[in-house]
NUDREN-375273 format. One record per residue (C-alpha): residue in one letter; x, y negated, z negated; chain; residue number from 1. Coordinates in nm, 2 decimals. Each point is the difference from the previous one (the first is absolute). Layout:
# residues N
- A / X / Y / Z / A / NUM
...
***
This chain:
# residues 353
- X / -13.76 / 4.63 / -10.98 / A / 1
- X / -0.31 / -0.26 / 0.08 / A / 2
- X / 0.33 / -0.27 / 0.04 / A / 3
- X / 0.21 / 0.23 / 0.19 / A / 4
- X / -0.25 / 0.02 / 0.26 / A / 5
- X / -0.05 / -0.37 / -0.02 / A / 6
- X / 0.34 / -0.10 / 0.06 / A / 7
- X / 0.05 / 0.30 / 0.28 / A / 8
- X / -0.35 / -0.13 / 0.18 / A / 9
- X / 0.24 / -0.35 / -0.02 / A / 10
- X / 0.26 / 0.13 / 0.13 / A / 11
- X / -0.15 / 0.09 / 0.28 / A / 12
- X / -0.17 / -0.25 / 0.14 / A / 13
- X / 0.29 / -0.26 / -0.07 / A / 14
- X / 0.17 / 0.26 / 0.27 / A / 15
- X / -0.27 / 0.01 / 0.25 / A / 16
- X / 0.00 / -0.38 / -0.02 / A / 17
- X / 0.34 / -0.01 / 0.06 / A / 18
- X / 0.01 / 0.24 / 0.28 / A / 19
- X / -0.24 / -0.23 / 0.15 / A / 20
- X / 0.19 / -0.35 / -0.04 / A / 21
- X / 0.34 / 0.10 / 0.07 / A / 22
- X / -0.19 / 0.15 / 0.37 / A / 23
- X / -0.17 / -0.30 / 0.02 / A / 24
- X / 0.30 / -0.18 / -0.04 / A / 25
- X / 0.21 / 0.24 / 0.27 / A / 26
- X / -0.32 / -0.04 / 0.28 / A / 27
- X / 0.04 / -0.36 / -0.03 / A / 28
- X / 0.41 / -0.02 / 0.04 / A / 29
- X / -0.04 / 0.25 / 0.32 / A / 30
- X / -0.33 / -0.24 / 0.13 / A / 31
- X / 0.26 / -0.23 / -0.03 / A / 32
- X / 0.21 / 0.09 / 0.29 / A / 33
- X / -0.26 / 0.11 / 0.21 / A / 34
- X / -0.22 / -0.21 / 0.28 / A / 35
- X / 0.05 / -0.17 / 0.35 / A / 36
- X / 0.35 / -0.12 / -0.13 / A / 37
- X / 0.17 / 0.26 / -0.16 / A / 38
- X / 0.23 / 0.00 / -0.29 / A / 39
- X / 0.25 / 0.26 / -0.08 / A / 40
- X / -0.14 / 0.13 / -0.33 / A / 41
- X / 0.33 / -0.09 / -0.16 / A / 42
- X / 0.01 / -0.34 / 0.09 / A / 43
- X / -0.36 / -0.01 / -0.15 / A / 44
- X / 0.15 / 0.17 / -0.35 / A / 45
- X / 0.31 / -0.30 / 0.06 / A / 46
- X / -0.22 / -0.25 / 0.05 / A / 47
- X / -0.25 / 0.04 / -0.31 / A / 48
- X / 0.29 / 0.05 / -0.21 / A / 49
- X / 0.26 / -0.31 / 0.14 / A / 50
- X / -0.33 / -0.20 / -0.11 / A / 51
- X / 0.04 / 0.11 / -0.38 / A / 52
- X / 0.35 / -0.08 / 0.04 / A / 53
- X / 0.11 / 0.36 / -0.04 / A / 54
- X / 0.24 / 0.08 / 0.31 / A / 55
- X / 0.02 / -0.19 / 0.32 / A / 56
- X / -0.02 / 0.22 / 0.37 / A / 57
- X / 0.04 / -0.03 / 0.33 / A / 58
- X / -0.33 / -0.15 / 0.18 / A / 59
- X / -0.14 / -0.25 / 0.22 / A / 60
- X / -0.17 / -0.30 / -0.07 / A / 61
- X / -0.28 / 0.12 / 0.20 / A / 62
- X / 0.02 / 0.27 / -0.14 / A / 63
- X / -0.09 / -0.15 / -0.35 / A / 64
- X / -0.23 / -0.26 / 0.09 / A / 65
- X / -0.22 / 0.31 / 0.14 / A / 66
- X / 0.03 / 0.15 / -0.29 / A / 67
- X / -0.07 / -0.28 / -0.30 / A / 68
- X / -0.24 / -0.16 / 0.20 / A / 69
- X / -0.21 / 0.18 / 0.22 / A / 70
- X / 0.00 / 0.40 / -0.14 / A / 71
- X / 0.07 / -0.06 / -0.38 / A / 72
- X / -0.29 / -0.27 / -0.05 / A / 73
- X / -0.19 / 0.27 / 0.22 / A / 74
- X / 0.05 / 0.32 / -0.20 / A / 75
- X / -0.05 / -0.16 / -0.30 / A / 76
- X / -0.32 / -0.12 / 0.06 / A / 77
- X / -0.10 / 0.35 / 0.13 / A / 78
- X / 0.13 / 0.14 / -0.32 / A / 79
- X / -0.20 / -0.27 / -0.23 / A / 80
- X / -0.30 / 0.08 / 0.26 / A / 81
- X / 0.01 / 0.33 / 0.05 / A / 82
- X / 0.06 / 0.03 / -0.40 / A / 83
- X / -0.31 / -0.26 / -0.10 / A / 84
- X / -0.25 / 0.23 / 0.20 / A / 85
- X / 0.10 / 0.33 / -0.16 / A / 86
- X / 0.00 / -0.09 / -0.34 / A / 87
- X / -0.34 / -0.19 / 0.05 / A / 88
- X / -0.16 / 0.33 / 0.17 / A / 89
- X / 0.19 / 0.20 / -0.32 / A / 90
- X / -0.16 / -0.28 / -0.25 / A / 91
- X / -0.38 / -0.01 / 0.17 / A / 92
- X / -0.01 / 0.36 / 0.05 / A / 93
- X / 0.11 / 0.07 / -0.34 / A / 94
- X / -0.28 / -0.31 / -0.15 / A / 95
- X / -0.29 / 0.13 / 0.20 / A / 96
- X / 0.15 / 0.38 / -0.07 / A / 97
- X / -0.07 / 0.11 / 0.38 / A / 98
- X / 0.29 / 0.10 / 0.24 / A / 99
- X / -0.25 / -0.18 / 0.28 / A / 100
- X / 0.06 / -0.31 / -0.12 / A / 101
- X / 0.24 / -0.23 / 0.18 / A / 102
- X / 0.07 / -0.43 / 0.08 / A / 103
- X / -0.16 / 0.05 / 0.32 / A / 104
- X / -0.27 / 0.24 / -0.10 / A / 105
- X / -0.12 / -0.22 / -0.20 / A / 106
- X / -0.02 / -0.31 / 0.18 / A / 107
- X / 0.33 / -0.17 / -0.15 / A / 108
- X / 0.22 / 0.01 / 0.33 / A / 109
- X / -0.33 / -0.13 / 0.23 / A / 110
- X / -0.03 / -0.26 / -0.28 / A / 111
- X / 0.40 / -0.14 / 0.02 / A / 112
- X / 0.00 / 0.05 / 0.40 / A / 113
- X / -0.35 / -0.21 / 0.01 / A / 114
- X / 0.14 / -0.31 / -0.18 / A / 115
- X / 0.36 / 0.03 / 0.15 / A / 116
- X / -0.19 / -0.03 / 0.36 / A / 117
- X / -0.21 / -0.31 / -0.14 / A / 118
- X / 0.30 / -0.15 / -0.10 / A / 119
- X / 0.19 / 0.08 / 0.26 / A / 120
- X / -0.28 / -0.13 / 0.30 / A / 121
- X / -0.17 / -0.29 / -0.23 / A / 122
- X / 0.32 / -0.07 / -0.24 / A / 123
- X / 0.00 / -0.38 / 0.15 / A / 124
- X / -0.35 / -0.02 / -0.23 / A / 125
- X / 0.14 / 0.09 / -0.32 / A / 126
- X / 0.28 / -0.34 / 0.00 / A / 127
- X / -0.01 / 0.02 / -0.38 / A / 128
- X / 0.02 / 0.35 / -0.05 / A / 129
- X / 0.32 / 0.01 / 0.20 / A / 130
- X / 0.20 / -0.34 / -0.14 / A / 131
- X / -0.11 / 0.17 / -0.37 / A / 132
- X / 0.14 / 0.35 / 0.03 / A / 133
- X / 0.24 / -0.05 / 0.29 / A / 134
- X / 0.19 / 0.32 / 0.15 / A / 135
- X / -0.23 / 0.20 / -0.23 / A / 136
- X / -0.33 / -0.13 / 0.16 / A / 137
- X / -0.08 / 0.29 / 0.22 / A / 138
- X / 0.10 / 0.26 / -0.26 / A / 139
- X / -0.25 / -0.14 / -0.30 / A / 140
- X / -0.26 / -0.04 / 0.30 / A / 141
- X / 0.03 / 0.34 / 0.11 / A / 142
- X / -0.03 / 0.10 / -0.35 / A / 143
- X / -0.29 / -0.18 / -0.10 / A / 144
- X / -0.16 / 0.22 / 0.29 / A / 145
- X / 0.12 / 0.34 / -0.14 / A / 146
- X / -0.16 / -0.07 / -0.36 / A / 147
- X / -0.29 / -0.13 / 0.15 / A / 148
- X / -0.06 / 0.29 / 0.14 / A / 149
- X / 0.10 / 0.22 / -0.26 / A / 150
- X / -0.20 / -0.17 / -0.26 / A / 151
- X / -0.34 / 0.04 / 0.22 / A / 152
- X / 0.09 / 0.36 / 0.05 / A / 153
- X / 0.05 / 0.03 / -0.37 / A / 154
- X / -0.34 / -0.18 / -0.11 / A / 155
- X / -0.23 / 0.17 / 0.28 / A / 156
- X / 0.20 / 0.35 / -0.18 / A / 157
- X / -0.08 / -0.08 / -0.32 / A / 158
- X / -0.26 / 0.10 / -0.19 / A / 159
- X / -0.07 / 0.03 / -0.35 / A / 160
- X / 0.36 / -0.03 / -0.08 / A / 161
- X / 0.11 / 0.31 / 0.23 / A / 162
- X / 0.11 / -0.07 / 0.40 / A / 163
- X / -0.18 / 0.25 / 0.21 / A / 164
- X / 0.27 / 0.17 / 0.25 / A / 165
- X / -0.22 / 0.03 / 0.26 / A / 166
- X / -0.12 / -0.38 / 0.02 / A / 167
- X / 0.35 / -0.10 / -0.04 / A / 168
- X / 0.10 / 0.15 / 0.32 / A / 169
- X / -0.31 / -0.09 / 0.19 / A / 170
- X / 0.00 / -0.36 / -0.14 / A / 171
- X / 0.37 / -0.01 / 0.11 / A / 172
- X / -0.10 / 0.17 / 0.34 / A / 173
- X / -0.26 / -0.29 / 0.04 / A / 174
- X / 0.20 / -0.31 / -0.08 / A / 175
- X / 0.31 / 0.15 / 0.22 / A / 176
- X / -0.29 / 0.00 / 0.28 / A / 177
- X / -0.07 / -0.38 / -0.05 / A / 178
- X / 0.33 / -0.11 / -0.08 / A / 179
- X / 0.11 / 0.15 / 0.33 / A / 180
- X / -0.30 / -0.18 / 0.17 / A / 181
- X / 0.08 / -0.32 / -0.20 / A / 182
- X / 0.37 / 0.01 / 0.15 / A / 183
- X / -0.14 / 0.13 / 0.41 / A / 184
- X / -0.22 / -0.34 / -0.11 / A / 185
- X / 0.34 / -0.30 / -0.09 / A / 186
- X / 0.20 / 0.21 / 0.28 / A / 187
- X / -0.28 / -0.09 / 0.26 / A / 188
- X / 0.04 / -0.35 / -0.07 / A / 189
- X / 0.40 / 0.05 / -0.01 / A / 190
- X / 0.25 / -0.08 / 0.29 / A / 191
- X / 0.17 / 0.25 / 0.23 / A / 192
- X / 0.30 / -0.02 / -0.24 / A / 193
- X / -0.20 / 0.11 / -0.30 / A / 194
- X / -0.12 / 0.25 / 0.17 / A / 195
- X / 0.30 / 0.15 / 0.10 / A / 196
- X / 0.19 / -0.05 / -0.34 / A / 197
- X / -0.31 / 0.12 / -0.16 / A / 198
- X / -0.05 / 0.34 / 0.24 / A / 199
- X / 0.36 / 0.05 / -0.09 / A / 200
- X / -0.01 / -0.10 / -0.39 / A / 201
- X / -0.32 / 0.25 / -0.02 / A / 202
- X / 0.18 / 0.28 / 0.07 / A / 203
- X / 0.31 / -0.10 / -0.31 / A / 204
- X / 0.28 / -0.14 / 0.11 / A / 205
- X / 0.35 / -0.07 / -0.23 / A / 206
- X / 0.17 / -0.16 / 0.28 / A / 207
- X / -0.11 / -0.35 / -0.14 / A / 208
- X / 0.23 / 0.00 / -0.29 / A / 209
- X / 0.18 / -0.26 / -0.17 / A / 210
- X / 0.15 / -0.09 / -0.31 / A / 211
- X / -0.27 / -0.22 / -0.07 / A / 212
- X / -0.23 / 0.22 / 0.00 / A / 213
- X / 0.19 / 0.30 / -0.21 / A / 214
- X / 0.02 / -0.23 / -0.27 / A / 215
- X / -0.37 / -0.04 / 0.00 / A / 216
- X / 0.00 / 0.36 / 0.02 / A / 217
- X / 0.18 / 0.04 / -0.29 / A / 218
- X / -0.18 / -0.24 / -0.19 / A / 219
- X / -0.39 / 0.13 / 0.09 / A / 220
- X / 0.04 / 0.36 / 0.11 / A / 221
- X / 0.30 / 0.12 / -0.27 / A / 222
- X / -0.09 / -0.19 / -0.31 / A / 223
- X / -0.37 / 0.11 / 0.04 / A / 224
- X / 0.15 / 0.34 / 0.07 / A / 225
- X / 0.17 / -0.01 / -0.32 / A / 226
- X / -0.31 / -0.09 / -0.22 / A / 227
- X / -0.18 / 0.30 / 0.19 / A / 228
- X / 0.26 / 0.23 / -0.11 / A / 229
- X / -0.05 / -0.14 / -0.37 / A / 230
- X / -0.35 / 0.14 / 0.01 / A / 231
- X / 0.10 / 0.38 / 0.02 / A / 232
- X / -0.13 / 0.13 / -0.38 / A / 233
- X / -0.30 / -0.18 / 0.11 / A / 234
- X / -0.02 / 0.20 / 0.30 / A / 235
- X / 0.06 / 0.31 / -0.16 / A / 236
- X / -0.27 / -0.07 / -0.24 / A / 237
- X / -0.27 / -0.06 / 0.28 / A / 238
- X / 0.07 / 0.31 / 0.17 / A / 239
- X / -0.16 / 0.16 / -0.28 / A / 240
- X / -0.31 / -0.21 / 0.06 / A / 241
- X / -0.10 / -0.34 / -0.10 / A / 242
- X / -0.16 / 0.10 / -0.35 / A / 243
- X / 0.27 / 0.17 / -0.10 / A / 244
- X / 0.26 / -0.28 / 0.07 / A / 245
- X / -0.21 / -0.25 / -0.15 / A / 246
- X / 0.00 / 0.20 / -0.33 / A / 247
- X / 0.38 / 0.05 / 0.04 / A / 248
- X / 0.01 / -0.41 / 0.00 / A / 249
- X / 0.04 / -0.08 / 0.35 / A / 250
- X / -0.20 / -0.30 / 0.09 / A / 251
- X / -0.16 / 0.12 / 0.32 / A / 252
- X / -0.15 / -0.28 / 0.19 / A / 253
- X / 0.29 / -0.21 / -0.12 / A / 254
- X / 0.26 / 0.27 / 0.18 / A / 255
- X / -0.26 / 0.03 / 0.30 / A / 256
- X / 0.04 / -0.41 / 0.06 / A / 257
- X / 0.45 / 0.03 / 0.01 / A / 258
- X / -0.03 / 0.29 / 0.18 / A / 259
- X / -0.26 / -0.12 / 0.28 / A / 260
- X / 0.16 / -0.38 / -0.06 / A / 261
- X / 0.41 / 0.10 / 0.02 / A / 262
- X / -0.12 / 0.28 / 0.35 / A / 263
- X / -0.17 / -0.27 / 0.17 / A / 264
- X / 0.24 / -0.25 / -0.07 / A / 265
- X / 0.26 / 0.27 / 0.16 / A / 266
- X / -0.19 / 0.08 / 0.31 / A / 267
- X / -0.12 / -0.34 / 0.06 / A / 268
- X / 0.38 / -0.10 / -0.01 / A / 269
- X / 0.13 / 0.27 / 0.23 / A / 270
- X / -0.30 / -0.01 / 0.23 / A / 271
- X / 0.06 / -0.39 / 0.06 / A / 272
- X / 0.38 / 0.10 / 0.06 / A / 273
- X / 0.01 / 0.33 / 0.21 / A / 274
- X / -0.38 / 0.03 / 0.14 / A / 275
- X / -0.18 / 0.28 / -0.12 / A / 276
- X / 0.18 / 0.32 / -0.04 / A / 277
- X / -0.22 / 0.34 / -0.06 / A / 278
- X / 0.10 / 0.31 / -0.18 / A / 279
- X / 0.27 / -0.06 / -0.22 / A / 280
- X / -0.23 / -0.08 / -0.31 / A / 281
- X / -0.24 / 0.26 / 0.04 / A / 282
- X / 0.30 / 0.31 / 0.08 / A / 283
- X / 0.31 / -0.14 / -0.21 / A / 284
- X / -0.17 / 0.05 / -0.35 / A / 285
- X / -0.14 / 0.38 / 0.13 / A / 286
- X / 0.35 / 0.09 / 0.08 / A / 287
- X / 0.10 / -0.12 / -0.30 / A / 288
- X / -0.24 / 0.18 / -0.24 / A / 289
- X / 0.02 / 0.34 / 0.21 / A / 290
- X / 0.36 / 0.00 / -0.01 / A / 291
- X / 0.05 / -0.08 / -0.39 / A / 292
- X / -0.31 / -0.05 / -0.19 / A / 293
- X / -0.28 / -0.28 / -0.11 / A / 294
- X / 0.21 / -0.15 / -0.27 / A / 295
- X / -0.08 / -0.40 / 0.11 / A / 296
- X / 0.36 / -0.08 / -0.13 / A / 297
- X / 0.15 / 0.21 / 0.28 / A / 298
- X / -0.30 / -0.04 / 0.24 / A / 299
- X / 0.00 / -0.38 / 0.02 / A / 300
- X / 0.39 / -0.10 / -0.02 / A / 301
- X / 0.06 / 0.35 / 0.28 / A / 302
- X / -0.27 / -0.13 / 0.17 / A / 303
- X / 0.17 / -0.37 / 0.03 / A / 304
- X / 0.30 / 0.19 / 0.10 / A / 305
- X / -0.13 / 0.24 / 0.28 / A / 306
- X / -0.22 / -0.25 / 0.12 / A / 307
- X / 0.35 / -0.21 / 0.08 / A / 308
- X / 0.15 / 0.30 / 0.14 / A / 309
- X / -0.30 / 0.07 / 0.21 / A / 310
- X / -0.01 / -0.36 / 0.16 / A / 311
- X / 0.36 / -0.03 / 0.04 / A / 312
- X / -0.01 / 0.30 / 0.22 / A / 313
- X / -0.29 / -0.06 / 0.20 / A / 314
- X / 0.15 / -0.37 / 0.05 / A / 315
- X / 0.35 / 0.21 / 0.07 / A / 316
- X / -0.22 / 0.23 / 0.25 / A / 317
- X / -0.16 / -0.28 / 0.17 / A / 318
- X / 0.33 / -0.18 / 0.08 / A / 319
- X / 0.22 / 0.32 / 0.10 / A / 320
- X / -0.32 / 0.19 / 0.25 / A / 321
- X / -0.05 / -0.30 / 0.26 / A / 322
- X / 0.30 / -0.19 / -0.01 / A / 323
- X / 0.11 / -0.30 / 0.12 / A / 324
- X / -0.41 / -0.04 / -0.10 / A / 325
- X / -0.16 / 0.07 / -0.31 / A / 326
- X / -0.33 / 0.22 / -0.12 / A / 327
- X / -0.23 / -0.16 / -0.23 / A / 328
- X / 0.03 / 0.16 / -0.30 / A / 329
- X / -0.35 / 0.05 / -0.06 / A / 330
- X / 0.03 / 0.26 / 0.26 / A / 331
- X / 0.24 / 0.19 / -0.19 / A / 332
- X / -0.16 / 0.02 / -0.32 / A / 333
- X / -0.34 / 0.12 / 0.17 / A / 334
- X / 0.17 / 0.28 / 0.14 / A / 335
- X / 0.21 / 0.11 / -0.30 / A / 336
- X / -0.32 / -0.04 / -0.25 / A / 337
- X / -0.27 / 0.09 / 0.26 / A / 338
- X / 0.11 / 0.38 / -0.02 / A / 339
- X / 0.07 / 0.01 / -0.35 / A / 340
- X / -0.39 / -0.16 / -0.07 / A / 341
- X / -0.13 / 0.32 / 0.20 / A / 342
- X / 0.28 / 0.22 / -0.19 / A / 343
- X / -0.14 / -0.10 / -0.29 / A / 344
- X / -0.42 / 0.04 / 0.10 / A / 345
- X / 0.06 / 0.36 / 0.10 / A / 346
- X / 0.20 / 0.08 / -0.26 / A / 347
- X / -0.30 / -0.15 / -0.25 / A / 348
- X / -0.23 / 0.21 / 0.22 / A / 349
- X / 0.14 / 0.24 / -0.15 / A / 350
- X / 0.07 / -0.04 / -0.36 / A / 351
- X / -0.39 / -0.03 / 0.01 / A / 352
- X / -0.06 / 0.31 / 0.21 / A / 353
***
């Protein structure tokens, strides 16, 4: 019976997280077609498939050089984005066992934006830093900020072997204060061009994408993803409370370090890439666990998943509402998860009530 259930419970979920890729997969073929220059949907489909050698179509070379080199590069980093910040919202909610909890919250997104801004204004400093890590200078930098960050919020959290909720948020409120300061402080002593990338960056933007950069994407936002994922038992023995995993065998701090170690390095990788993109962290993993339940297998790989979806639409949205111009997408995702935040308030009003 007890295996029945099992397998069922597997069942499942392996459905739900299908759902969720093969519309992931569908947004990003239609995002595809859609922008300043259009593309019939169908030459998007031809196109795509003519490149695994499937079946040739009918298409211009414009057509296709739009498409490989300007909107796929772009999606995809949206997808390995938009995916990176749900799954580390899904992972640090589920470590610190509040649905409060998110990268920016807590001082991880302020962390990553910090650096990238030092690097980006005062890179010319860091000579060695650059000729060492190359193309994936400003990434590492910007993640270096994040876990910065994170740790500090962690230690001043921590006491007695138990993080304190409350101090977590206000520690995270309080270095997001300074960290904003810190970057109002390199952008003072930026050019006009910095400023107006940076004004522009702060708000998220995908419109920067290359190939270059989606393979450091896939290299520092998916593998880390992947580890995340690895940590669901875990997970699910922390939600019962930190005693009680420890004496089911989880190693707590050692699963508090990956977790706060693989989200940073997540964040401070997207951050450096796309600016600093709100929301989709802190709503993705609620949508997720309201819709089909607190198991961290389903939660963190759906949350990966919807989190894609989520910033493939609003990157979608922000190309189709102004064109030939584009929205930051920043924009977008404050007014899709700003609602939902106060949804979710009133509705804990009044659970309590």
């Amino acid at each position: 019976m007890i295996q029945n259930l099992f397998y069922s419970k597997m069942q499942h979920q392996n459905l739900v997280l299908s759902i969720l890729g093969l519309g992931m997969v569908m947004l990003a073929v239609f995002s595809l077609s859609v922008g300043a220059f259009s593309i019939p949907f169908s030459n998007a489909i031809s196109i795509l498939l003519q490149q695994l050698g499937i079946v040739s179509g009918s298409f211009t070379v414009q057509e296709t050089n739009v498409l490989l080199q300007i909107r796929f590069p772009r999606v995809l980093l949206a997808m390995l984005v938009g995916g990176g910040l749900g799954i580390s919202g899904a992972a640090l909610q589920g470590l610190f066992r509040n649905p409060l909890v998110e990268p920016g919250l807590i001082g991880v997104s302020s962390g990553g934006a910090l650096f990238a801004v030092i690097f980006i204004v005062f890179g010319a400093s860091f000579p060695w830093f650059t000729g060492l890590f190359g193309s994936f200078s400003l990434p590492l930098f910007a993640f270096v900020g994040g876990l910065i960050n994170v740790l500090l919020v962690y230690k001043m959290a921590n006491y007695g072997g138990k993080t304190d909720i409350s101090l977590l948020i206000l520690a995270g409120v309080a270095l997001t204060a300074l960290s904003s300061a810190l970057i109002g402080l390199a952008i003072f002593y930026a050019d006009e061009a910095a400023i107006r990338n940076f004004s522009f960056w702060s708000l998220g933007d995908v419109g920067g994408a290359n190939w270059s950069k989606v393979k450091i994407a896939f290299l520092l936002i998916l593998a880390p993803a992947c580890w995340i994922m690895l940590q669901y038992r875990n997970l699910n023995a922390l939600a019962l409370g930190e005693n009680e995993a420890f004496h089911m065998g989880v190693n707590v701090q050692k699963v508090k370090y990956i977790v706060l170690f693989m989200s940073a390095l997540v964040v401070g990788v997207g951050v450096s890439m796309t600016g600093t993109i709100g929301f989709v962290g802190l709503t993705v993993p609620h949508l997720i666990r309201l819709s089909f339940g607190a198991d961290h297998r389903l939660v963190l790989s759906g949350a990966f998943l919807l989190g894609a979806c989520l910033l493939t639409g609003a990157d979608l949205l922000a190309r189709a509402l102004v064109m030939p111009a584009e929205m930051p997408i920043g924009i977008i995702t404050a007014i899709i998860g700003s609602p939902f935040f106060i949804w979710l308030i009133i509705n804990v009003k009044k659970i309590r009530t």
